[in-house]
C-alpha positions in Angstrom: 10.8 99.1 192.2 10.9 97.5 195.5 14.4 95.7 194.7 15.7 99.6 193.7 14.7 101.0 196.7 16.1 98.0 198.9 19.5 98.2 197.2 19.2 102.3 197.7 18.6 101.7 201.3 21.5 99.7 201.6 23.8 101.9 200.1 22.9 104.6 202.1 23.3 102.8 205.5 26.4 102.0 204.6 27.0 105.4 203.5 26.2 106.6 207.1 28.0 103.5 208.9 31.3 104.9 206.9 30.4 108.3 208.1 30.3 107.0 211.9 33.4 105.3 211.7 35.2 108.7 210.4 33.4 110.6 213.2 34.5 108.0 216.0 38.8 108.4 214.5 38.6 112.3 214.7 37.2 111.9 218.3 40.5 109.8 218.8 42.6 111.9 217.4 41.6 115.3 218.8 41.4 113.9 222.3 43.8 110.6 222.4 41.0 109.3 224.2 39.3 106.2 222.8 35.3 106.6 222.6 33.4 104.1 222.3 31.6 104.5 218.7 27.9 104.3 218.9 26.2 101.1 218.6 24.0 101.0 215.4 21.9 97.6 214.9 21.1 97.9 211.4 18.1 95.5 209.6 19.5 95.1 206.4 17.1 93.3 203.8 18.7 89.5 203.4 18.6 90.0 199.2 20.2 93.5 199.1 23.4 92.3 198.5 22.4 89.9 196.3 20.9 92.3 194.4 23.2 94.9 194.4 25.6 91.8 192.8 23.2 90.9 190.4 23.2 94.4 189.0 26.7 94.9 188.8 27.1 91.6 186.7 24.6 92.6 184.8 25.9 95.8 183.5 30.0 94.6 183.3 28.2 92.1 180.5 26.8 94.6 179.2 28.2 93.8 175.6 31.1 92.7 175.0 31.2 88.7 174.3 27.6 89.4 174.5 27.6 90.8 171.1 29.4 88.0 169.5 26.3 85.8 170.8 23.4 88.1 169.4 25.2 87.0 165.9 25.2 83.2 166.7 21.5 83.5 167.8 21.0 86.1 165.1 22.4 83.2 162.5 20.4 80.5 164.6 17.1 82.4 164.3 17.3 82.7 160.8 18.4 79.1 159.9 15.6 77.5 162.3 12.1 80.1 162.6 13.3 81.5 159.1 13.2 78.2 157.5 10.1 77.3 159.4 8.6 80.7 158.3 9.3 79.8 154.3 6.9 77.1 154.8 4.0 79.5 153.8 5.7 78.6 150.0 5.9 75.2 150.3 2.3 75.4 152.2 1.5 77.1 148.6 2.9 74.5 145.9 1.2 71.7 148.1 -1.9 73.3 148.0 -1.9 73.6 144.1 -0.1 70.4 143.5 -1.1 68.1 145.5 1.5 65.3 144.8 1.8 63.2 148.1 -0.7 60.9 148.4 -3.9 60.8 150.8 -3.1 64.6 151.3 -5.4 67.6 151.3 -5.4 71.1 151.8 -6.4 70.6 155.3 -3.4 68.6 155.7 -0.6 70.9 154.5 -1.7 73.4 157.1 -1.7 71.0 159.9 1.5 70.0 159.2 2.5 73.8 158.9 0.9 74.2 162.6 2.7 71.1 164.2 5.8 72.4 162.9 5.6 75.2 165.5 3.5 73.4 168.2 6.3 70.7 168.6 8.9 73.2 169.0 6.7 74.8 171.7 5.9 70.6 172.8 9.6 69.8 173.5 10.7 72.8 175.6 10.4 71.5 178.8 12.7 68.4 177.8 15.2 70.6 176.3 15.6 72.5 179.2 16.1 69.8 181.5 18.4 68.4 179.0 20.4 72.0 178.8 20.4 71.8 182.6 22.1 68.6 183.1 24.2 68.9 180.0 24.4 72.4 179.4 23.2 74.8 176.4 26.0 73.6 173.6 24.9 70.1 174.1 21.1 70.9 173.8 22.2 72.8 171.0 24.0 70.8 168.5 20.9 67.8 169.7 18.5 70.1 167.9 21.1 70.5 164.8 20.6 66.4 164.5 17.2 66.6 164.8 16.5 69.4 162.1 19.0 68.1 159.3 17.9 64.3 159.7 14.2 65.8 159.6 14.3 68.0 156.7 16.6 65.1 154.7 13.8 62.9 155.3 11.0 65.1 154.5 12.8 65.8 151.2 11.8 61.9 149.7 8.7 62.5 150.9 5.6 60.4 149.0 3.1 60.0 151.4 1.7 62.6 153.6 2.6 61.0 157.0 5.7 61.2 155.7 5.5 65.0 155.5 4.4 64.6 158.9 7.2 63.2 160.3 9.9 65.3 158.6 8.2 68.6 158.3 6.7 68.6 161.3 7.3 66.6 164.0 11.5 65.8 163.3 11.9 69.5 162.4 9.4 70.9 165.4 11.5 69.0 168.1 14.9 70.2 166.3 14.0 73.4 166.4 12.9 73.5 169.9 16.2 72.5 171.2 17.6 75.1 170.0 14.7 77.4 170.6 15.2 77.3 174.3 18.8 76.8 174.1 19.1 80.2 172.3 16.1 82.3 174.3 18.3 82.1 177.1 21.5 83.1 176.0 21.2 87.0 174.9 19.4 88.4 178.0 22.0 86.9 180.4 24.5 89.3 178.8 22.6 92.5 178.9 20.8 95.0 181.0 20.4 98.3 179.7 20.7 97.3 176.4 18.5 94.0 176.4 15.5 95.2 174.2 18.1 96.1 171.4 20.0 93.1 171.6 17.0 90.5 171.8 15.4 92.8 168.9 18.4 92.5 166.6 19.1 88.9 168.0 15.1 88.1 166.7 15.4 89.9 163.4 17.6 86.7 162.0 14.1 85.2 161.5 13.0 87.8 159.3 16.3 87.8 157.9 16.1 83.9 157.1 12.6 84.1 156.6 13.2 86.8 153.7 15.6 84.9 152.1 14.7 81.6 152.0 11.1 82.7 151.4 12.5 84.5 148.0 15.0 81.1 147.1 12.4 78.7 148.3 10.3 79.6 145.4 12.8 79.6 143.3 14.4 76.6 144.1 11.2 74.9 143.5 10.5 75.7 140.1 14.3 74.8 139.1 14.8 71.7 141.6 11.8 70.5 142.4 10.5 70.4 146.1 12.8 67.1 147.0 16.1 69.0 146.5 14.8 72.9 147.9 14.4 71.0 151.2 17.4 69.3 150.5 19.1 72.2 150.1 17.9 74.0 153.3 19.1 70.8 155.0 22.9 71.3 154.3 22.7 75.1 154.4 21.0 75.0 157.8 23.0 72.6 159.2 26.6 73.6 158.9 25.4 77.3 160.2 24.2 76.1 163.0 26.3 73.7 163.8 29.2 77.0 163.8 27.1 79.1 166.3 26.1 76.3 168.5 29.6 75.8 169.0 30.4 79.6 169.4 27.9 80.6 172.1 28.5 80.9 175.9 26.4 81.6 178.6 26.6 83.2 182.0 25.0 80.7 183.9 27.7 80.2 186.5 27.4 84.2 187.5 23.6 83.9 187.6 22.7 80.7 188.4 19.3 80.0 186.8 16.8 76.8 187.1 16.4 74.7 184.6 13.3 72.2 185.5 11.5 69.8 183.4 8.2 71.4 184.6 7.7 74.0 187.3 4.1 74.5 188.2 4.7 77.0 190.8 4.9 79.8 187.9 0.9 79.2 187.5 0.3 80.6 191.2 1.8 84.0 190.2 -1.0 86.7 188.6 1.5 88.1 186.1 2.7 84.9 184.9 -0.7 84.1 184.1 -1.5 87.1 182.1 1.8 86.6 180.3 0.8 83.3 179.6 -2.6 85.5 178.2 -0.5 87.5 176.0 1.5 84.9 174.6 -1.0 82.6 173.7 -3.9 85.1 171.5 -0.5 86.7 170.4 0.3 82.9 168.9 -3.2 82.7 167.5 -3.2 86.0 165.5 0.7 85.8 164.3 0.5 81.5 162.8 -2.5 82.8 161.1 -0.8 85.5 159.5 2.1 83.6 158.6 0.3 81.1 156.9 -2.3 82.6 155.3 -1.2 85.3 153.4 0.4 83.5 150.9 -2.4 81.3 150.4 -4.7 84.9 150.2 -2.4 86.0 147.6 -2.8 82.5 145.5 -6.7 81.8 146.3 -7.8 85.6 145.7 -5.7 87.5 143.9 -4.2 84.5 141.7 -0.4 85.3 142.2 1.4 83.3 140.8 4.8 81.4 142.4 7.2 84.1 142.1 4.6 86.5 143.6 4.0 84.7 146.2 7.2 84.4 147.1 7.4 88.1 147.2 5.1 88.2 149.8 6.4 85.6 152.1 9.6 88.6 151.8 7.7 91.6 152.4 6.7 89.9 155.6 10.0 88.7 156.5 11.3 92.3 155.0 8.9 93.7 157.7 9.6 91.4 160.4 13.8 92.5 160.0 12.9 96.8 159.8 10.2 96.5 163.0 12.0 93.7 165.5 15.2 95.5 166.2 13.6 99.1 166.0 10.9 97.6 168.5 13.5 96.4 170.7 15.4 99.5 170.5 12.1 101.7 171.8 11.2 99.4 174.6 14.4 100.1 176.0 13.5 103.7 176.0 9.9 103.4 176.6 9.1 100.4 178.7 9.1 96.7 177.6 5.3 96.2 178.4 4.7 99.7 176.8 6.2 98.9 173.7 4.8 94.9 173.8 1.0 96.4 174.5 0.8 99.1 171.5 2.9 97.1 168.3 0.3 93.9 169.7 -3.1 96.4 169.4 -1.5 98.2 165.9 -1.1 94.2 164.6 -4.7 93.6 165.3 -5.6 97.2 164.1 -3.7 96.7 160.5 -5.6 92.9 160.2 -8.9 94.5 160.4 -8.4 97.7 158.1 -6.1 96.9 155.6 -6.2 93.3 154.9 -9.8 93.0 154.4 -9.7 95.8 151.5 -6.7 94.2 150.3 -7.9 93.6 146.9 -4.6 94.2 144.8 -0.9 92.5 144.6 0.9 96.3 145.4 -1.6 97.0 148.6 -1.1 93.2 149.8 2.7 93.7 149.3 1.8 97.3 151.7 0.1 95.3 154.4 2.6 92.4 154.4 5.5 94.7 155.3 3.6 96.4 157.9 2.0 93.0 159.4 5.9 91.5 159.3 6.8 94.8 161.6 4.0 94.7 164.1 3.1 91.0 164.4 6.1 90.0 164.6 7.3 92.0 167.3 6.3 89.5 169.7 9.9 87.2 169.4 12.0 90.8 169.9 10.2 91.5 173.5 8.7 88.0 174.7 12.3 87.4 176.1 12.9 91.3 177.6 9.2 90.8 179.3 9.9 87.9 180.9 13.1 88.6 182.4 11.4 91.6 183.8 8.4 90.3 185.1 9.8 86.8 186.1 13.3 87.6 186.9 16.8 86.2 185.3 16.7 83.5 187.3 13.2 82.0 186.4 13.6 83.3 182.8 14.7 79.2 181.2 11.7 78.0 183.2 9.4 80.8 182.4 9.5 80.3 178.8 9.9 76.5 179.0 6.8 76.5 180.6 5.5 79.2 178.1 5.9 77.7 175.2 4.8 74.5 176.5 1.4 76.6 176.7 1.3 77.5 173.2 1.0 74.2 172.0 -2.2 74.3 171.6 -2.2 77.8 169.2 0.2 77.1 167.5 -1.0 73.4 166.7 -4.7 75.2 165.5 -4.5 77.9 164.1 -3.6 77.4 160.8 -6.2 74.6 160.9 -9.2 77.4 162.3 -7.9 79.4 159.3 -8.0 77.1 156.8 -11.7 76.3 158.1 -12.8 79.8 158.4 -12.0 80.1 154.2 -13.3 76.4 153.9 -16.9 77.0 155.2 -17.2 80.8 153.9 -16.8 79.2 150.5 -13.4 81.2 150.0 -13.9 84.1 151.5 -11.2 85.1 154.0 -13.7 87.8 156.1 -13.6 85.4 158.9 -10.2 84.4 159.3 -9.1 87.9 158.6 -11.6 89.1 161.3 -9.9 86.1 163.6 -6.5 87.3 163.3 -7.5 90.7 164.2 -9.7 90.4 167.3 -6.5 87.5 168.3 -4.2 90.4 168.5 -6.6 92.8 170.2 -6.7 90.5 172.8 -3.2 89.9 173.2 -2.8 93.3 173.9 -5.4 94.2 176.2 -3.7 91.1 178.0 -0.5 92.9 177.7 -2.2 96.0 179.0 -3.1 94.1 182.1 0.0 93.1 183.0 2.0 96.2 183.2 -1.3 97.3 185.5 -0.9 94.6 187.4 3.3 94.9 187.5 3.1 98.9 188.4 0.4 98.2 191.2 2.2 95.0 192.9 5.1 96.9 192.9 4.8 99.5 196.1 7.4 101.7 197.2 8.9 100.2 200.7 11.0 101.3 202.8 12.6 99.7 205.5 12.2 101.3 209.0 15.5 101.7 211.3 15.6 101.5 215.1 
């Protein structure tokens, strides 16, 4: 608000400078006498202009390439957090298998955890790597990381070896180009930024839904050691094509890229952000994770089932990311972030908990996919608005450095929940819920504390 009404400020001083000047000629003119034009000293605020520049750039890119790059991330999304997301059916045959040795339940959904955690863990050397070396280098690093990972965890006989592939190899691989790719789609829009971060974030439905219905199928047909095997290759000759075709506009809008930047913690908003993101984390691993493992435990699905499941999430996650980014451009990033957050904590507690059937689990997965994972279509749009374009890399470096720690426990705190209820799911279900419910009243709080930091100023003249 108080940049607006600078830059309006400044328009209209200039407005009446230009009106002066035209004044002072038809006084010439008319009398072919020269007088002297009136002396205006004019306090004009230092970051008008800069402003005023950063607007126009930001609505000439206002598509164009930019659309090109919301399909490379689009493609990247869905062949990094999609494949992470079809875990849930891997998470599944480990459960009931049990073939590496010294492994356990407990295990499998650790590993699941750390394979989000060290994506979050590696963010703020990525971005100090994307600064010195730019985003294509930082990009194609995480492409090396994920395919060597996921080859590896594909001869897996051990658990720690599952560790190392599944988790940590493909964690760091995918936060390379995590923060590589976060960065790219809101640099090219303005007006249309909650649309294209929305349809650039439903690729992880997308590769969520399909790998979550092959996965499954690959498994009974090739065995586990050739499904990841698979997923290797696939994933790694897409994304080696996008990284390649994206561009960025750093050199118009000149952003920061630091390895940590503790100066964000100062700021109010950044700390309720930080709020949002982080119960937001909590409520949506859980989710993920342990749905599938519902469907198996209570309902006894069997594989193909299950796998239907992990789809109507991913199914839901595709229909609710780009509509969701399409309202909060109409309705207000914060708006739209606070109520999809309080309806994902809303649906966990009444419908999951009755959820005693295959076709009302299928009902609540869609709807969970829409709502819970609304958070990846708007995290980006939020930021930028709240922190600015220009702290925008180190804002979510420092971010997802932050949810670390969620994403690293919370499949573990569900698993325990079921594990010391003797099976029942009330308090993990209960968990997701109030996670969510949080989220958004910390969501809530932060468009409060936006709209009331935000005062209407306007510069005196004289």
């Amino acid at each position: 608000m108080l940049q607006s009404v600078q830059t309006t400020t400044f328009f209209s001083i200039s407005t009446l400078m230009t009106a002066a000047g035209m004044m002072s000629k038809s006084i010439k003119s008319s009398s072919g006498e020269s007088a002297p034009a009136p002396k205006v000293d004019v306090a004009v605020p230092t970051d008008a202009l800069s402003i005023q520049e950063e607007s126009s750039q930001e609505i000439m890119h206002d598509g164009g390439y930019g659309w090109v790059c919301v399909f490379a991330v689009f493609m990247l999304n869905a062949h990094t957090w999609g494949i992470s997301t079809s875990y849930s059916v891997f998470l599944a045959h480990y459960s009931q298998t049990s073939t590496l040795q010294g492994a356990s339940s407990l295990h499998y959904a650790f590993v699941g955890g750390l394979r989000f955690s060290q994506a979050f863990m590696i963010s703020p050397l990525a971005t100090k790597v994307m600064g010195h070396f730019g985003p294509r280098v930082c990009l194609l690093a995480g492409v090396a990381l994920q395919t060597s990972s996921l080859l590896g965890a594909s001869f897996a006989t051990h658990i720690w070896h599952l560790y190392l592939g599944q988790a940590l190899g493909f964690g760091w691989g995918v936060g390379f180009i995590l923060i590589a790719s976060q960065n790219v789609v809101p640099q090219w829009f303005h007006r249309r930024r909650g649309l294209a971060t929305g349809l650039a974030a439903v690729g992880t439905g997308a590769g969520g839904l399909l790998y979550a219905m092959v996965a499954g199928q690959m498994i009974q047909q090739m065995g586990v050691g050739w499904a990841i095997r698979v997923l290797a290759i696939v994933s790694s000759v897409v994304n080696t094509a996008c990284s390649i075709t994206v561009r960025t506009c750093d050199k118009v809008i000149h952003p920061k890229y630091s390895l940590f930047n503790f100066d964000l913690f100062r700021q109010r908003r950044y700390l309720l952000l930080l709020g949002f993101s982080f119960f937001s984390m909590l409520g949506e691993i859980v989710i993920l994770t342990q749905i599938p493992d519902y469907g198996a435990a209570v309902l006894e699905l069997q594989g193909t089932q299950i796998s239907v499941i992990g789809a109507m999430v991913a199914l839901g996650q595709i229909l609710g990311r780009s509509s969701i980014g399409l309202a909060s451009d109409h309705f207000g990033h914060l708006n739209i972030a606070a109520l999809v957050t309080f309806l994902a904590g809303l649906w966990s507690l009444a419908v999951w908990r009755p959820a005693s059937s295959y076709g009302l689990l299928i009902f609540f997965s869609l709807f969970i996919g829409a709502f819970a994972g609304a958070f990846w279509s708007i995290i980006a749009p939020v930021t930028a608005e709240v922190m600015t374009l220009q702290l925008l890399p180190d804002s979510l470096s420092m971010m997802f450095l932050f949810l670390v720690l969620p994403t690293t426990f919370s499949p573990v705190i569900g698993m325990t929940l079921v594990t010391t209820a003797d099976g029942s799911y009330l308090g993990t279900q209960v968990f997701a819920g109030c996670s969510f419910i949080v989220a958004a009243t910390f969501c809530w709080a932060l468009r409060m504390s936006k709209v009331g930091q935000d005062p209407i100023i306007v510069p005196t003249l004289g």
